[in-house]
C-alpha angles and dihedrals in degrees: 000000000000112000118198110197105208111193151156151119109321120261086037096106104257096146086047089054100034081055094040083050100048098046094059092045094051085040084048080061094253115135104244149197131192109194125176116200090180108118085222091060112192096168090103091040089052092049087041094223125099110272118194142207086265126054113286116190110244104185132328103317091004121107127164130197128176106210114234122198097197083052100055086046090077104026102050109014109041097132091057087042100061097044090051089042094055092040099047115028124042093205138028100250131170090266104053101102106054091053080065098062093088120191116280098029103099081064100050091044082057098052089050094050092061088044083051088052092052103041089055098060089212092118141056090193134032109194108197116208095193130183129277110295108276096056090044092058095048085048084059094037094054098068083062091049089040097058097031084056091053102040086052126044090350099097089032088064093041105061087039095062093043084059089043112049095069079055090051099046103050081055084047097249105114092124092074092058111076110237119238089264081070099053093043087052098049088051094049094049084046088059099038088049083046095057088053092040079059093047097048085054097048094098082196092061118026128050146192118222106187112204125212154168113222083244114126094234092054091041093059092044087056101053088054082039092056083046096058104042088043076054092060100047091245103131117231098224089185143332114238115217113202143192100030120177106258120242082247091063097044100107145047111022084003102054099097090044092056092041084059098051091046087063095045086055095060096048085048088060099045096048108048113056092200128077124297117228109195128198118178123230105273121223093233139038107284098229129142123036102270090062075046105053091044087053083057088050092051101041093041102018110196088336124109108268101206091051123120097255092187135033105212120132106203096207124034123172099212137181138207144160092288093053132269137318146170123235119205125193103227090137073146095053138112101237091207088060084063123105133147136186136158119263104187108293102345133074113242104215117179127180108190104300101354124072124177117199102232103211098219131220117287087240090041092063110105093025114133118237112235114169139358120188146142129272123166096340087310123119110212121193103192107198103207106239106256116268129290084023118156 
């Protein structure tokens, strides 16, 4: 299954593009979903039908589905639900659900629902309107704590609550020790989170579409945006940039507009070394699929839509006659937000406020880092071979 990743600031058009997208694709005969992890969904409000919490069926090869976390509550973690509910809250009151969406849990409801997507071989192609950028990047940085929670104190716990809960329930306070369903059902979570971690990093699979506006301030979010998401191995394939002056309204009361986002185009090109897809500013609210198929017209012409419009892997482990590195595509990044250090037997890699733990090589562990630099946009960290090697 093919996953298209569509965000952006909020208010640049993302939903427009993901369903304009997706339409031509399922018109094009490919078995689609469009599927909004934004907790203000607006797929429903853009088709102008209602759209649930479960697939609905849109037109031939289309279906929509608007993930809900309190949904997913009672439908997939029961077991977790009721511990927590009997811990934490005396009384089953109007707000205890929602204490129990915890942070952190509407990402990982979204990352289930594309595992979901793919586990159920129903689609070719799984278009992701995701939410504004901030909360993108914490959904892809989840799978990497996740795993980095489980392979540490996780088995440790574990085993400790297994010798304490005869101890608990003789003092009556069993209740405070989770019972071994809760356990089953946080590693499975663990391993359902890690098969769509190893989806999101397939770059032939999986693929980035940054949406934008030709505006200085959504210009400089993208290009960290383009460096997060780089960070996180998930490949950028184009940036769209919507909502472009048509030739029609370039002169007159429009002309310094349309000097401004002449300069913003440029620095668009310049900064994102991937395709640019370009939709004007329509005259009208782009709502129903008919405006939204003509926006994916307009944006993909007669190509494939859901093809991998750029090769790039954002993250490669390479090795040469001087040793190993890694090379990392931030050709958008501040060189001087970098850093990098060794933390065990993972990379720690941190672009201004975001860092993603690389989890090196087997036979990279133990390899001392010996220099890290820029060349061409991308960032190399070169790990010396161990001494006395050939």
């Amino acid at each position: 299954m093919r996953v298209l990743l569509f965000t952006g600031k909020g208010g640049v058009g993302k939903t427009s593009a993901a369903l304009a997208t997706a339409l031509c694709a399922a018109r094009g005969g490919q078995r689609t979903l469009a599927l909004s992890t934004d907790a203000a969904h607006s797929l429903g409000d853009a088709l102008g039908r209602p759209v649930g919490p479960r697939p609905v069926e849109i037109e031939p090869q289309l279906f929509a589905q608007e993930v809900a976390p309190l949904a997913e509550l009672d439908r997939s973690w029961a077991e977790i639900q009721e511990w927590l509910a009997a811990l934490l809250l005396e009384d089953e009151s109007p707000l205890a659900e929602e204490l129990l969406v915890f942070p952190g849990f509407e990402e990982l409801v979204a990352l289930r629902a594309v595992g979901e997507a793919e586990r159920s071989g129903r689609y070719d192609l799984c278009v992701v309107d995701c939410a504004p950028t901030a909360s993108t990047l914490r959904m892809l940085r989840l799978p990497d704590l996740l795993r980095q929670a489980m392979e540490g104190l996780w088995g440790w716990k574990r085993r400790a609550a297994r010798a304490l809960r005869p101890l608990a329930e003789g003092l009556g306070a069993g209740h405070l020790i989770a019972p071994e369903s809760v356990f089953d059902a946080v590693e499975q979570l663990a391993a359902e989170v890690e098969g769509v971690r190893q989806i999101l990093l397939d770059e032939s699979r999986t693929s980035a579409r940054l949406v934008l506006n030709p505006a200085r301030v959504v210009v400089e979010e993208s290009r960290r945006a383009f460096a997060y998401l780089s960070l996180y191995g998930v490949a950028t394939d184009c940036v769209v940039v919507n909502r472009l002056l048509p030739e029609s309204a370039r002169e007159g009361y429009f002309a310094r507009w349309a000097e401004r986002e002449r300069t913003e185009l440029a620095e668009i090109e310049k900064s994102f070394p991937v395709p640019r897809l370009c939709a004007s500013l329509h005259a009208g609210e782009l709502r129903g699929a008919e405006a939204l198929a003509e926006l994916g017209r307009e944006l993909y012409a007669e190509g494939d839509p859901a093809a991998r419009l750029s090769t790039r892997r954002p993250l490669r482990f390479e090795r040469d006659e001087a040793g190993a590195r890694l090379a990392i595509d931030l050709p958008t990044a501040d060189p001087g937000q970098v850093d990098v250090r060794v933390r065990g037997d993972d990379l720690a890699v941190s672009v201004r406020d975001f860092e993603r733990r690389v989890a090196l090589p087997a036979s990279w562990v133990g390899l001392r880092l010996e220099s890290s630099g820029w060349r061409d946009g991308v960032f190399e960290v070169r790990f010396a071979p161990p001494t006395g090697a050939p």
